[in-house]
mmCIF entry with sequence, helices, sheets and N, C-alpha, C, O atoms, coordinates in Angstrom:
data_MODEL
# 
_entry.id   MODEL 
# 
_entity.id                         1 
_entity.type                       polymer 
_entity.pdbx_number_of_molecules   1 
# 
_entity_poly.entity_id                      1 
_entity_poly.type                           'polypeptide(L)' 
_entity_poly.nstd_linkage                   no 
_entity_poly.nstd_monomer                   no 
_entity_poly.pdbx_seq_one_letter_code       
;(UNK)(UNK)(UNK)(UNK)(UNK)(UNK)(UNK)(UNK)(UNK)(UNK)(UNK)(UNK)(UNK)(UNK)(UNK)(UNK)
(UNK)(UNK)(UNK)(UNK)(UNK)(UNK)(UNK)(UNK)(UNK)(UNK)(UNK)(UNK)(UNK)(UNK)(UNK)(UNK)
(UNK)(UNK)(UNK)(UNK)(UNK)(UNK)(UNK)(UNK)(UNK)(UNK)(UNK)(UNK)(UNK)(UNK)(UNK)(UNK)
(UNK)(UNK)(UNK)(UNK)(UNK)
;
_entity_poly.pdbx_seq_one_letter_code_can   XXXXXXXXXXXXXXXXXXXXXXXXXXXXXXXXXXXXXXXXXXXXXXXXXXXXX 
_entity_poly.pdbx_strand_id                 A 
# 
loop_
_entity_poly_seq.entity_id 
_entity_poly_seq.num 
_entity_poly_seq.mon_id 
_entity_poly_seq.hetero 
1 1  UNK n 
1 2  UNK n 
1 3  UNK n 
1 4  UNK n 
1 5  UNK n 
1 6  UNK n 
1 7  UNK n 
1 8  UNK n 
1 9  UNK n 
1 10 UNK n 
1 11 UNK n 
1 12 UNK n 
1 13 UNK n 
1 14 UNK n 
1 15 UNK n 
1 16 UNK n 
1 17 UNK n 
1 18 UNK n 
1 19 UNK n 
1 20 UNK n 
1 21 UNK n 
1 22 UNK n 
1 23 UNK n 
1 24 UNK n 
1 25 UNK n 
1 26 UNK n 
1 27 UNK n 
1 28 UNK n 
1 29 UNK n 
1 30 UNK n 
1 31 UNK n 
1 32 UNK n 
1 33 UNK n 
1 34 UNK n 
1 35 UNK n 
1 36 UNK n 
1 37 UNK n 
1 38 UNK n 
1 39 UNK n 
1 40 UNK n 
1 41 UNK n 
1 42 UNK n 
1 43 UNK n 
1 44 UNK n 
1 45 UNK n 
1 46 UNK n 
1 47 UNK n 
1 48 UNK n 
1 49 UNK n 
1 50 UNK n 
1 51 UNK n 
1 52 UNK n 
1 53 UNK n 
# 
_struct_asym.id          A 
_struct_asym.entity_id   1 
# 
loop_
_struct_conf.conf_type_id 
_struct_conf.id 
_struct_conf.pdbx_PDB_helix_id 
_struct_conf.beg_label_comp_id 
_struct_conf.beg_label_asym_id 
_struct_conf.beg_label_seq_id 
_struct_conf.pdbx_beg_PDB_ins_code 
_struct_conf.end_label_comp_id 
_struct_conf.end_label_asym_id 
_struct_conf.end_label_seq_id 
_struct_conf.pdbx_end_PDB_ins_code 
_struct_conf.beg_auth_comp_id 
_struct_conf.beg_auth_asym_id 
_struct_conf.beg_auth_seq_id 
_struct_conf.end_auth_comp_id 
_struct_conf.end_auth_asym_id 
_struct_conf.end_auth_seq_id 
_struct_conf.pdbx_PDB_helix_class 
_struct_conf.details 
_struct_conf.pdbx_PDB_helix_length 
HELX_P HELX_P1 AA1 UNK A 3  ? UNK A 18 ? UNK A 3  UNK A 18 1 ? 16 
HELX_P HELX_P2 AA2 UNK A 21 ? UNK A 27 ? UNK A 21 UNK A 27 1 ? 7  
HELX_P HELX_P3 AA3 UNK A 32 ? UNK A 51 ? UNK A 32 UNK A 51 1 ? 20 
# 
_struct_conf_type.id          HELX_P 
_struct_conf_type.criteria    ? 
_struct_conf_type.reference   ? 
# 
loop_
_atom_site.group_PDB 
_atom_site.id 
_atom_site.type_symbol 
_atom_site.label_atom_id 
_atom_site.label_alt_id 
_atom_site.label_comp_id 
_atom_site.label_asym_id 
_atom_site.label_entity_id 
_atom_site.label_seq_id 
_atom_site.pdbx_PDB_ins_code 
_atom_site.Cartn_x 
_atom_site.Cartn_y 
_atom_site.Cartn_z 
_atom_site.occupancy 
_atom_site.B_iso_or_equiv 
_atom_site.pdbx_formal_charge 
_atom_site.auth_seq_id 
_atom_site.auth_comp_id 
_atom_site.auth_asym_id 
_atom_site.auth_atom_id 
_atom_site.pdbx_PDB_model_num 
ATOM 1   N N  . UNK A 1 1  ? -135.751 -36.725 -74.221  1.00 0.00 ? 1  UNK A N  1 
ATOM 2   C CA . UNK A 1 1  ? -135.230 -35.740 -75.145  1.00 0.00 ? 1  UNK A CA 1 
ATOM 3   C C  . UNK A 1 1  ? -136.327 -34.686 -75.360  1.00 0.00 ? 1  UNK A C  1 
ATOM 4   O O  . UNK A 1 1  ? -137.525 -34.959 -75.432  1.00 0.00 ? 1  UNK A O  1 
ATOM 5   N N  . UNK A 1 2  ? -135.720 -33.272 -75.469  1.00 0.00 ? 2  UNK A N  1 
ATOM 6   C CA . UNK A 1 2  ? -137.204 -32.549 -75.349  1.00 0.00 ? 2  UNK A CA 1 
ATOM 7   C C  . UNK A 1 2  ? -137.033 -32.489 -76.818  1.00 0.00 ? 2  UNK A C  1 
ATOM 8   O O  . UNK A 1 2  ? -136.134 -33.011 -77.477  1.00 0.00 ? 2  UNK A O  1 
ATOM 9   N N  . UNK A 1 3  ? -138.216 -31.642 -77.309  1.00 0.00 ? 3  UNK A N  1 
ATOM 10  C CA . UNK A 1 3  ? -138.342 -30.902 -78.634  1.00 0.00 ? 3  UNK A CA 1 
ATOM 11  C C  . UNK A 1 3  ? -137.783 -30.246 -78.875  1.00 0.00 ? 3  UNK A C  1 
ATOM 12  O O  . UNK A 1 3  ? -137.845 -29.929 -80.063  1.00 0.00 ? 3  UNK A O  1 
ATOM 13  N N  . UNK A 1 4  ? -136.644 -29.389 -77.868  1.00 0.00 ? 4  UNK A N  1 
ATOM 14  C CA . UNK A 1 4  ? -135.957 -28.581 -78.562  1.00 0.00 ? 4  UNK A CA 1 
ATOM 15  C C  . UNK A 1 4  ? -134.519 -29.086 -79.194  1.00 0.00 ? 4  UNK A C  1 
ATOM 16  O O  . UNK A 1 4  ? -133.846 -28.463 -80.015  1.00 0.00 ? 4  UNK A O  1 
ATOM 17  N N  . UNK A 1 5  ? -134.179 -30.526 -78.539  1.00 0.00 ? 5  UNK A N  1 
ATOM 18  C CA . UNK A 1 5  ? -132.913 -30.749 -78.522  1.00 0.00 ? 5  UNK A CA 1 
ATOM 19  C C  . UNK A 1 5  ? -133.340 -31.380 -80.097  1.00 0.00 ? 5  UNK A C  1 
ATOM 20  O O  . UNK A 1 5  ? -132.614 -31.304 -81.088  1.00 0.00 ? 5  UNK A O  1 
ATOM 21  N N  . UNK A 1 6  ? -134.817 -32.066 -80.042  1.00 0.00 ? 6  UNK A N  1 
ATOM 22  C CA . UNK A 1 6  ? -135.166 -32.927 -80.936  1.00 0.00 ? 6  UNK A CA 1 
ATOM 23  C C  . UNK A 1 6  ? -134.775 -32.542 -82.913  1.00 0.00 ? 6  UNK A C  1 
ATOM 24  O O  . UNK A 1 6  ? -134.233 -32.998 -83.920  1.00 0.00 ? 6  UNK A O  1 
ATOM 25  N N  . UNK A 1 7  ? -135.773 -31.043 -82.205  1.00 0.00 ? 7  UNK A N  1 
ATOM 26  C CA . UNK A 1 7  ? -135.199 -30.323 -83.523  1.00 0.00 ? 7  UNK A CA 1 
ATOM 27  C C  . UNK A 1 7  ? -134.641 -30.106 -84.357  1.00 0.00 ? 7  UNK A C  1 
ATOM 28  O O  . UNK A 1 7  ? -134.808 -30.138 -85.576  1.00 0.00 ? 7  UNK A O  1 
ATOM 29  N N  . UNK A 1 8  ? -133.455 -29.708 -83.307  1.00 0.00 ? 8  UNK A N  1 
ATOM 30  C CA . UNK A 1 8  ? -132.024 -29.142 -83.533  1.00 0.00 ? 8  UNK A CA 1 
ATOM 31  C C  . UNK A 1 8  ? -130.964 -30.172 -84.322  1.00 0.00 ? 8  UNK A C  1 
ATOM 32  O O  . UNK A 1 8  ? -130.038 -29.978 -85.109  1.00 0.00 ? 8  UNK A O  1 
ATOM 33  N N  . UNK A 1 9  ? -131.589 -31.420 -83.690  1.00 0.00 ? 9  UNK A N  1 
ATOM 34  C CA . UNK A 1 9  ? -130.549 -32.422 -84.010  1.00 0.00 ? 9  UNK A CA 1 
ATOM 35  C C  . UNK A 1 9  ? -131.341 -33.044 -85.186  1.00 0.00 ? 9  UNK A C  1 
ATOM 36  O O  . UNK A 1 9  ? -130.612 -33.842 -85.775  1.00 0.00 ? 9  UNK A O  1 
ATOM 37  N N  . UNK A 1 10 ? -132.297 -32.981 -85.614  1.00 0.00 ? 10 UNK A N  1 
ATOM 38  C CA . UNK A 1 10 ? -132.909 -33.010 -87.134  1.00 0.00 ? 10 UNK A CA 1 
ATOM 39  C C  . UNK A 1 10 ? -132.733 -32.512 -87.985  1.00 0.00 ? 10 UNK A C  1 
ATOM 40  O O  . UNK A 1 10 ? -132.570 -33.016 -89.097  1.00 0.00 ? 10 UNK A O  1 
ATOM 41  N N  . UNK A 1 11 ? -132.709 -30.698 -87.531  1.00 0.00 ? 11 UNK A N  1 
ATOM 42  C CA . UNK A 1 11 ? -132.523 -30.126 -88.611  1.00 0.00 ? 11 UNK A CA 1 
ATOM 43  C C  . UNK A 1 11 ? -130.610 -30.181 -89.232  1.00 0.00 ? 11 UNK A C  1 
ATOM 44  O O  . UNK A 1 11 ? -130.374 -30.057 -90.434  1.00 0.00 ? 11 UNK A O  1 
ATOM 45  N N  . UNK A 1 12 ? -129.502 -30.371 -88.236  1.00 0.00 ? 12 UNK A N  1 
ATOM 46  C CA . UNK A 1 12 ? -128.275 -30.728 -88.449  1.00 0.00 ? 12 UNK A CA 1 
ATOM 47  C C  . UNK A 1 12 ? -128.405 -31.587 -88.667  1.00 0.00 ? 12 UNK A C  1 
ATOM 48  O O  . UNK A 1 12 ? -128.055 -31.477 -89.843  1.00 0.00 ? 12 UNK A O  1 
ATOM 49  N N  . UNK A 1 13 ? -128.757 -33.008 -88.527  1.00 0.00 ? 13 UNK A N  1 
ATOM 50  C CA . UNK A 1 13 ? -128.754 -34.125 -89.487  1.00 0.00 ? 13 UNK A CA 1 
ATOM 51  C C  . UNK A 1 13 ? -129.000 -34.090 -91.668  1.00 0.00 ? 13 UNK A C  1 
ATOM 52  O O  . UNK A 1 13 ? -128.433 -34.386 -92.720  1.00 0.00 ? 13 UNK A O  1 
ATOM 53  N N  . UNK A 1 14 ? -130.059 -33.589 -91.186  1.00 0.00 ? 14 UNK A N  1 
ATOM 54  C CA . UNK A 1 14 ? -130.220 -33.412 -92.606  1.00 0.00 ? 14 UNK A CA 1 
ATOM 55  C C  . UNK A 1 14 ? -129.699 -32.402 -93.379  1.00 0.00 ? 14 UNK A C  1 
ATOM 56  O O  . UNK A 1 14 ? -129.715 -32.500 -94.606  1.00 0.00 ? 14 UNK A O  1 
ATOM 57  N N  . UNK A 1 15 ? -129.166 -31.291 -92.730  1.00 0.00 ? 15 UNK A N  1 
ATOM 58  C CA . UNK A 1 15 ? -128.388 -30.382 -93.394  1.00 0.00 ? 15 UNK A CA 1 
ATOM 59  C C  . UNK A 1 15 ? -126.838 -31.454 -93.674  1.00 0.00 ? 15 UNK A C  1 
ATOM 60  O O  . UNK A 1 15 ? -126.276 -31.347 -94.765  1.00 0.00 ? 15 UNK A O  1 
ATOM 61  N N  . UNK A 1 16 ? -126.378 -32.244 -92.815  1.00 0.00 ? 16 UNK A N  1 
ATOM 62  C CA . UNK A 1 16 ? -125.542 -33.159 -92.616  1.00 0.00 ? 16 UNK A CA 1 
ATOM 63  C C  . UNK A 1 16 ? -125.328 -33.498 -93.979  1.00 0.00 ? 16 UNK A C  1 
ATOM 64  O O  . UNK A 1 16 ? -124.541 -33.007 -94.787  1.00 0.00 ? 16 UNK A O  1 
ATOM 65  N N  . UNK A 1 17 ? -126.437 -34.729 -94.147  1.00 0.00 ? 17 UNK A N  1 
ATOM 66  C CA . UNK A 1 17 ? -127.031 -35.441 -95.124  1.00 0.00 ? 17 UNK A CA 1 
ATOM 67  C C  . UNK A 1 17 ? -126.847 -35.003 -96.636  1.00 0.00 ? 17 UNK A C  1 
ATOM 68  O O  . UNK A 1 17 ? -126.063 -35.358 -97.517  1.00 0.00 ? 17 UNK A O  1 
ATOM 69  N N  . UNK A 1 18 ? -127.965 -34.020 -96.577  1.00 0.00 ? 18 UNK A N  1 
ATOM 70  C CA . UNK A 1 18 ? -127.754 -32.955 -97.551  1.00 0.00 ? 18 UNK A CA 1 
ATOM 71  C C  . UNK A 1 18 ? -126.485 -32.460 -98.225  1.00 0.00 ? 18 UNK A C  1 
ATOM 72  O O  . UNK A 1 18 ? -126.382 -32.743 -99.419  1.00 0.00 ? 18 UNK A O  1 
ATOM 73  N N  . UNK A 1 19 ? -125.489 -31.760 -97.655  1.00 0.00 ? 19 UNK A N  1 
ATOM 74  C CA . UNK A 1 19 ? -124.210 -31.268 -97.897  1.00 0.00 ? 19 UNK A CA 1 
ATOM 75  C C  . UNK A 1 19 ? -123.032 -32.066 -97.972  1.00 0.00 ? 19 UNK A C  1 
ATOM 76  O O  . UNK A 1 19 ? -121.936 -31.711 -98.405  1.00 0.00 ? 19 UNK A O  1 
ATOM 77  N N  . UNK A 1 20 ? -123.502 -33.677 -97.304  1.00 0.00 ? 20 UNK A N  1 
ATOM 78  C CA . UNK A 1 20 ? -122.609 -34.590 -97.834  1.00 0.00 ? 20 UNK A CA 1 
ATOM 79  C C  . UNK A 1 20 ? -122.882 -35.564 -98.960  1.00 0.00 ? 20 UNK A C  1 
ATOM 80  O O  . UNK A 1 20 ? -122.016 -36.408 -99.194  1.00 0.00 ? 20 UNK A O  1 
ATOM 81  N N  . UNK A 1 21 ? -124.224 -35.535 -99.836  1.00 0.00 ? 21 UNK A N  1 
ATOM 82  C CA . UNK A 1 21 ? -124.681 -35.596 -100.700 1.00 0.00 ? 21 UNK A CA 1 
ATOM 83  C C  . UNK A 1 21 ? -124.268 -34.762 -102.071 1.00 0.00 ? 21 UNK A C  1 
ATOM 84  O O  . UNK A 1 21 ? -124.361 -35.299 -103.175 1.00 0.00 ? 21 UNK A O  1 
ATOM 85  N N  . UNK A 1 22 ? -123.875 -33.607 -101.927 1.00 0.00 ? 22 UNK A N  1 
ATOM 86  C CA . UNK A 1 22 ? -124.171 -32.643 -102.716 1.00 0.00 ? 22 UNK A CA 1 
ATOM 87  C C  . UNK A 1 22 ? -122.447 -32.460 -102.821 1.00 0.00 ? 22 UNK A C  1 
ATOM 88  O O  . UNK A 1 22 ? -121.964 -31.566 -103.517 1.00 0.00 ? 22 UNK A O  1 
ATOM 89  N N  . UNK A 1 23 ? -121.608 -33.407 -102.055 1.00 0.00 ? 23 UNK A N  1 
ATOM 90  C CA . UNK A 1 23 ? -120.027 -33.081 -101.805 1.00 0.00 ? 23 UNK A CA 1 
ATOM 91  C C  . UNK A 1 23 ? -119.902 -34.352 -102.866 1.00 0.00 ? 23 UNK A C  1 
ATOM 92  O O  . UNK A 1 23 ? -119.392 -34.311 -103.986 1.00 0.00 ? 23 UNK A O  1 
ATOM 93  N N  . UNK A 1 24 ? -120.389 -35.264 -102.337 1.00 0.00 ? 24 UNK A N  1 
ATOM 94  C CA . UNK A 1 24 ? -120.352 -36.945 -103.443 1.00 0.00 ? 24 UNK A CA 1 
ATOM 95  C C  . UNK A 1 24 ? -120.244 -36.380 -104.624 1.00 0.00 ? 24 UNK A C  1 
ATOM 96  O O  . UNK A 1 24 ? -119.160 -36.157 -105.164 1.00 0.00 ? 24 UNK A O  1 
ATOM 97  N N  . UNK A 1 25 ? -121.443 -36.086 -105.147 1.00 0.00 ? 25 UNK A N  1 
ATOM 98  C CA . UNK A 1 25 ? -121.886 -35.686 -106.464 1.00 0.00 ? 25 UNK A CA 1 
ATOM 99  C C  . UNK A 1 25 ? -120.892 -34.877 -107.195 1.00 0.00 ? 25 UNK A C  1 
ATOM 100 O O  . UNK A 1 25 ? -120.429 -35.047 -108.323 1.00 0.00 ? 25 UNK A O  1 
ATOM 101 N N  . UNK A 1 26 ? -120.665 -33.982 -106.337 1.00 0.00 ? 26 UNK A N  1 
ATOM 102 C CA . UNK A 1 26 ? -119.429 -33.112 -107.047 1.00 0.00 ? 26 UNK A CA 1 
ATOM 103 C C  . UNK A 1 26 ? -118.112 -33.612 -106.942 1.00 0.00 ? 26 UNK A C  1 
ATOM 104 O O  . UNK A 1 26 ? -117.313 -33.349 -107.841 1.00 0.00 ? 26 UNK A O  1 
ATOM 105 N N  . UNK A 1 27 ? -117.818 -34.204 -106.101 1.00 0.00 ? 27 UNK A N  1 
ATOM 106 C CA . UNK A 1 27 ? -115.924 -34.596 -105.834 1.00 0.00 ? 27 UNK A CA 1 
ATOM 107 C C  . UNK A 1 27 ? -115.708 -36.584 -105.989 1.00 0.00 ? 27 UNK A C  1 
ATOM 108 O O  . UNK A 1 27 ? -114.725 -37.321 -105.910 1.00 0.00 ? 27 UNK A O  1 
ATOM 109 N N  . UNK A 1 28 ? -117.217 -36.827 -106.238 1.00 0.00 ? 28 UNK A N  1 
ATOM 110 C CA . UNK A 1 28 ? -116.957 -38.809 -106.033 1.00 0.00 ? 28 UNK A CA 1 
ATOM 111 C C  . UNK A 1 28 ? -115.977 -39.270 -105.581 1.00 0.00 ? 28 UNK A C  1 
ATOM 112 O O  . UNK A 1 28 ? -115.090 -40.004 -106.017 1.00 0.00 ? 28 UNK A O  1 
ATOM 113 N N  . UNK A 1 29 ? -116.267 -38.594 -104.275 1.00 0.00 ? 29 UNK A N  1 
ATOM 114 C CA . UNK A 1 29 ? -115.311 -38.978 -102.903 1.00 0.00 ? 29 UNK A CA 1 
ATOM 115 C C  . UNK A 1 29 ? -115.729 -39.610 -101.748 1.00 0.00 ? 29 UNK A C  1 
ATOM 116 O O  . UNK A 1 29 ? -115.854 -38.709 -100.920 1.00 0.00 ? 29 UNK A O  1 
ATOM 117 N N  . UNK A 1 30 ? -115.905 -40.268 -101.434 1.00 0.00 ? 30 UNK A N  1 
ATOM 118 C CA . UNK A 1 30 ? -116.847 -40.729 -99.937  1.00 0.00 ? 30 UNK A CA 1 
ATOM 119 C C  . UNK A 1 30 ? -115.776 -40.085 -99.013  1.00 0.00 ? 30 UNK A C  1 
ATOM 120 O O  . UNK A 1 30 ? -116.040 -38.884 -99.061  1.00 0.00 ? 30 UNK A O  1 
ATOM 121 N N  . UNK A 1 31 ? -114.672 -40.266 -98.174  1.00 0.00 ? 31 UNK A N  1 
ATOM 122 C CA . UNK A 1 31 ? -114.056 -39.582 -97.586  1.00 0.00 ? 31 UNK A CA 1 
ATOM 123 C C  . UNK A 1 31 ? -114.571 -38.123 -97.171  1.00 0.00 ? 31 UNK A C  1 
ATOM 124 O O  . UNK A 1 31 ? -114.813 -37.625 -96.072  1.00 0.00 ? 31 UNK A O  1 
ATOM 125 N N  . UNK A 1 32 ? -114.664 -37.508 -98.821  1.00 0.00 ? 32 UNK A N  1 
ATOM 126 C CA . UNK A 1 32 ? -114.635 -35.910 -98.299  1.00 0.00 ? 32 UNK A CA 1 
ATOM 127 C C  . UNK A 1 32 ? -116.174 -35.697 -97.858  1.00 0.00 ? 32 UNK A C  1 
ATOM 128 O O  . UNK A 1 32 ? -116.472 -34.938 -96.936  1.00 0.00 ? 32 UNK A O  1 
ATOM 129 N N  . UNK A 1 33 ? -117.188 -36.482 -98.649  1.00 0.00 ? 33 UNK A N  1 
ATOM 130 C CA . UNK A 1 33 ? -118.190 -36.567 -99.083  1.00 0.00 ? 33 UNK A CA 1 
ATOM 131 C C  . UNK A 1 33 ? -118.928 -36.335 -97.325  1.00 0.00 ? 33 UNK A C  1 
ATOM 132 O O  . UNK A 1 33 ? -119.759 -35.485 -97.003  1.00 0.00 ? 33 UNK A O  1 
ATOM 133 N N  . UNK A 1 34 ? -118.236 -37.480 -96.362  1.00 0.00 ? 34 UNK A N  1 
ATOM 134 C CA . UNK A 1 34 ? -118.348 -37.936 -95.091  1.00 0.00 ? 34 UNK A CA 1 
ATOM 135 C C  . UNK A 1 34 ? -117.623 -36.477 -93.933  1.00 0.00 ? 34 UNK A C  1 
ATOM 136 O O  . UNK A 1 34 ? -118.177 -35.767 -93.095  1.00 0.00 ? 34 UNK A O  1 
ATOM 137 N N  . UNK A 1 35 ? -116.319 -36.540 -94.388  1.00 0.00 ? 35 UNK A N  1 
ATOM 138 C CA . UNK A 1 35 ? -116.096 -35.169 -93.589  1.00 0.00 ? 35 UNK A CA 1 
ATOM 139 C C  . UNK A 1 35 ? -117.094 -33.833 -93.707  1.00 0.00 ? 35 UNK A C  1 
ATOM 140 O O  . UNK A 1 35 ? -117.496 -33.313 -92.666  1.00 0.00 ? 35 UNK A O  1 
ATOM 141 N N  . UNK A 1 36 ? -117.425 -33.373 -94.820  1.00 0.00 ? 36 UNK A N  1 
ATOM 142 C CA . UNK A 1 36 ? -118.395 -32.513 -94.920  1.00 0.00 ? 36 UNK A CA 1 
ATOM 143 C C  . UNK A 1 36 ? -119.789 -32.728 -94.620  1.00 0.00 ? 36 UNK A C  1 
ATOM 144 O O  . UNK A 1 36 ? -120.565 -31.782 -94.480  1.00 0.00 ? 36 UNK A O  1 
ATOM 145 N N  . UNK A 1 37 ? -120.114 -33.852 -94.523  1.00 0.00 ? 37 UNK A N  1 
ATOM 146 C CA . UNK A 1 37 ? -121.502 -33.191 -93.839  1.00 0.00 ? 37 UNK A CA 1 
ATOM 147 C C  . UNK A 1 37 ? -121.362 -33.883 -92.186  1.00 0.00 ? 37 UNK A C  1 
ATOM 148 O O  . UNK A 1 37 ? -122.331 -33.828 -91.428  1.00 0.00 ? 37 UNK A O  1 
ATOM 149 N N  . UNK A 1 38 ? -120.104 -34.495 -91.776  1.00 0.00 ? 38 UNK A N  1 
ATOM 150 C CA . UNK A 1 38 ? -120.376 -34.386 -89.970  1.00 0.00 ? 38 UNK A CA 1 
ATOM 151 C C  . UNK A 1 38 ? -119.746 -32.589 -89.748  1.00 0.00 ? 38 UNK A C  1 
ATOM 152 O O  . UNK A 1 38 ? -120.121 -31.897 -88.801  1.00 0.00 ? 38 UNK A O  1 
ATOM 153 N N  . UNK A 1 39 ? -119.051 -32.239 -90.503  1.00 0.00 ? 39 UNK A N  1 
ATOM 154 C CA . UNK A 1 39 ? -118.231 -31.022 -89.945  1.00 0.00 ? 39 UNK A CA 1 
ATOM 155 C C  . UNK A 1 39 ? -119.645 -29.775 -90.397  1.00 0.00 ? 39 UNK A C  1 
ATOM 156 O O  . UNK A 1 39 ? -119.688 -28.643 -89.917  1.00 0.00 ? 39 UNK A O  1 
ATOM 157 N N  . UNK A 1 40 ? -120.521 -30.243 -91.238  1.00 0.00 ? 40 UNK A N  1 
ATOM 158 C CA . UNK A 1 40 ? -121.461 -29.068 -91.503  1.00 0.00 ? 40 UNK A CA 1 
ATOM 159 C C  . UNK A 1 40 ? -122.862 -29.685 -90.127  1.00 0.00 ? 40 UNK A C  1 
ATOM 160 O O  . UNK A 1 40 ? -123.523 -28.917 -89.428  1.00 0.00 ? 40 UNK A O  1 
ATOM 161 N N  . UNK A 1 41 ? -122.925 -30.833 -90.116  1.00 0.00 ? 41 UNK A N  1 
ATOM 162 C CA . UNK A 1 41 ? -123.612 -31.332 -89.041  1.00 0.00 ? 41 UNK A CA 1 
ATOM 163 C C  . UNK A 1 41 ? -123.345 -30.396 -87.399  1.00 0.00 ? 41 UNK A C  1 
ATOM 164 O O  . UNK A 1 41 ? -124.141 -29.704 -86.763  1.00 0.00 ? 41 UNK A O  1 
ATOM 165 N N  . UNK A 1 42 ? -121.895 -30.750 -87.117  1.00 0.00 ? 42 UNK A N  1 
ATOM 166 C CA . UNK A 1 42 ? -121.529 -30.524 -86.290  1.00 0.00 ? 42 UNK A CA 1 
ATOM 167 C C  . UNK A 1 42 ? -121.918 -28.802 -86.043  1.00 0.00 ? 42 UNK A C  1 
ATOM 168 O O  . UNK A 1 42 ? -122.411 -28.345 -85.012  1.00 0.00 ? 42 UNK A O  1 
ATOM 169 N N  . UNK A 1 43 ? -121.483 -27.877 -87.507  1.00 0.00 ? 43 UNK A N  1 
ATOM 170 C CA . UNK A 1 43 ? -121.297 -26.698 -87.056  1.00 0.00 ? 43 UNK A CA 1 
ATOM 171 C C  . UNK A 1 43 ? -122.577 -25.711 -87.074  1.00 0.00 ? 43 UNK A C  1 
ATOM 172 O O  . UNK A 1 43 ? -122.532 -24.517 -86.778  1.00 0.00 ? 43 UNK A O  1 
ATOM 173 N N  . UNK A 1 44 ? -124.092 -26.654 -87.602  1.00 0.00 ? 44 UNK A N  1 
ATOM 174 C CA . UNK A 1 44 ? -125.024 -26.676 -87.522  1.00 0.00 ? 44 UNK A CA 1 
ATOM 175 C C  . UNK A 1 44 ? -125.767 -26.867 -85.997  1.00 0.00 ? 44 UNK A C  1 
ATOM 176 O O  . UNK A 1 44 ? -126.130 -25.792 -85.518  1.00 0.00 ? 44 UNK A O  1 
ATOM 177 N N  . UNK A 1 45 ? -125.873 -27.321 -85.682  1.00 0.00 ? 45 UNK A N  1 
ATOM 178 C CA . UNK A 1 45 ? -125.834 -28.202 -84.155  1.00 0.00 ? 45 UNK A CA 1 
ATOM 179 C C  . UNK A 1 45 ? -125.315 -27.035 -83.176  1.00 0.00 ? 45 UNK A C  1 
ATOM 180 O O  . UNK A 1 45 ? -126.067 -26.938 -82.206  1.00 0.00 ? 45 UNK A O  1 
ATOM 181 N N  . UNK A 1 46 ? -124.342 -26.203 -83.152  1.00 0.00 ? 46 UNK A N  1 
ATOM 182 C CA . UNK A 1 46 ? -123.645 -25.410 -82.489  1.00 0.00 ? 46 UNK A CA 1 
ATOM 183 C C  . UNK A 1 46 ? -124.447 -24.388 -82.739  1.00 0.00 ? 46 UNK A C  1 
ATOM 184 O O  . UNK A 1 46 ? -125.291 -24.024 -81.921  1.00 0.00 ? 46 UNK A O  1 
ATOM 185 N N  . UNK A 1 47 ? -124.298 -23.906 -83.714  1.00 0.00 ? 47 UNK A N  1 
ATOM 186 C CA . UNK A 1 47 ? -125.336 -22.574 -84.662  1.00 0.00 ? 47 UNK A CA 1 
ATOM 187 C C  . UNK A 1 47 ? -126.903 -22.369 -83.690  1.00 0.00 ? 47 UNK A C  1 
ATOM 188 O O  . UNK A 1 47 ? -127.237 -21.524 -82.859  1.00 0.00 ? 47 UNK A O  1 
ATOM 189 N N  . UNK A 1 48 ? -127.711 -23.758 -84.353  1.00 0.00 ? 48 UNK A N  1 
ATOM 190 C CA . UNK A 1 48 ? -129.017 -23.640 -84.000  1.00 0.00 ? 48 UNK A CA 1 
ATOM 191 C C  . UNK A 1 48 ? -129.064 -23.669 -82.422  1.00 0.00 ? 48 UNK A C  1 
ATOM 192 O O  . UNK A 1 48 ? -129.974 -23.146 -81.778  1.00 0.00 ? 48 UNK A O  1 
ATOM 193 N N  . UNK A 1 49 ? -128.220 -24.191 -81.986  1.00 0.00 ? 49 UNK A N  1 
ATOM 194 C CA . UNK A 1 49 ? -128.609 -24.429 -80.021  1.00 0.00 ? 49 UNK A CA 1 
ATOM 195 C C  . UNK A 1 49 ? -128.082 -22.855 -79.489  1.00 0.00 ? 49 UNK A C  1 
ATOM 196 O O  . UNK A 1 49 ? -128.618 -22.686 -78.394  1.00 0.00 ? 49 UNK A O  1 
ATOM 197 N N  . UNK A 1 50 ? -127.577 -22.129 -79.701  1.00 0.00 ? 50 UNK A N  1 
ATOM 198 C CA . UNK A 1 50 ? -127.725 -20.232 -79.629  1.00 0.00 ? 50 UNK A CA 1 
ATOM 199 C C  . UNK A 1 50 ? -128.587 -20.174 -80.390  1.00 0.00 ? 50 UNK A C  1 
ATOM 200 O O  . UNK A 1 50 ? -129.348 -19.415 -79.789  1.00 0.00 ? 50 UNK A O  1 
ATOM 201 N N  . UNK A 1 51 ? -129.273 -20.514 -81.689  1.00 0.00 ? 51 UNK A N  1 
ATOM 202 C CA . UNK A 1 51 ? -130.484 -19.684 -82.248  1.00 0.00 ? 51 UNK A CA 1 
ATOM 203 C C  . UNK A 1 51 ? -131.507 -19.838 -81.624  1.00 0.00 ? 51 UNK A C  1 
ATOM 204 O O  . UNK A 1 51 ? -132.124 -18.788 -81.440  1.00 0.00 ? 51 UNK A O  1 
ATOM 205 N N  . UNK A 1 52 ? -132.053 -20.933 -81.122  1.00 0.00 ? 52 UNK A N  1 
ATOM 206 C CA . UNK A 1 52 ? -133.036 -21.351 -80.829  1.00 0.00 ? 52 UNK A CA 1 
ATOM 207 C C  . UNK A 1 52 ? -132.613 -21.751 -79.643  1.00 0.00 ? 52 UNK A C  1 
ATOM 208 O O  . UNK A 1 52 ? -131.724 -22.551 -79.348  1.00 0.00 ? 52 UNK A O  1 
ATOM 209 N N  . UNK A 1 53 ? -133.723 -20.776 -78.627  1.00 0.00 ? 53 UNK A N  1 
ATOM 210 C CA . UNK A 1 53 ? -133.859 -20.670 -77.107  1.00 0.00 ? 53 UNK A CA 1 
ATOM 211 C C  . UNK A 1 53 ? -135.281 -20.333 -76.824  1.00 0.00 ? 53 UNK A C  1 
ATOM 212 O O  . UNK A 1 53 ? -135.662 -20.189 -75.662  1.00 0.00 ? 53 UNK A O  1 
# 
């Protein structure tokens, strides 16, 4: 795995993490809690691999 993929997939993890944390807290939902941070994961992940070249 290089460093760049390494990154990328760190920094969408924890934005992941983060935003499905911050979905709990507000909606005490695990469901939504879980959809929002793979779908902010995911659209993170997409984002940074065009930003970073």
């Amino acid at each position: 795995m290089s460093q760049r993929t390494a990154l990328i997939l760190f920094i969408a993890v924890s934005a992941g993490i983060g935003i499905g944390m911050l979905t709990f807290f507000a909606e005490k939902s695990y469901p939504k809690a879980v959809i929002a941070g793979v779908i902010t994961a995911a659209g993170c992940t997409a984002g940074l691999h065009s930003l970073i070249d």
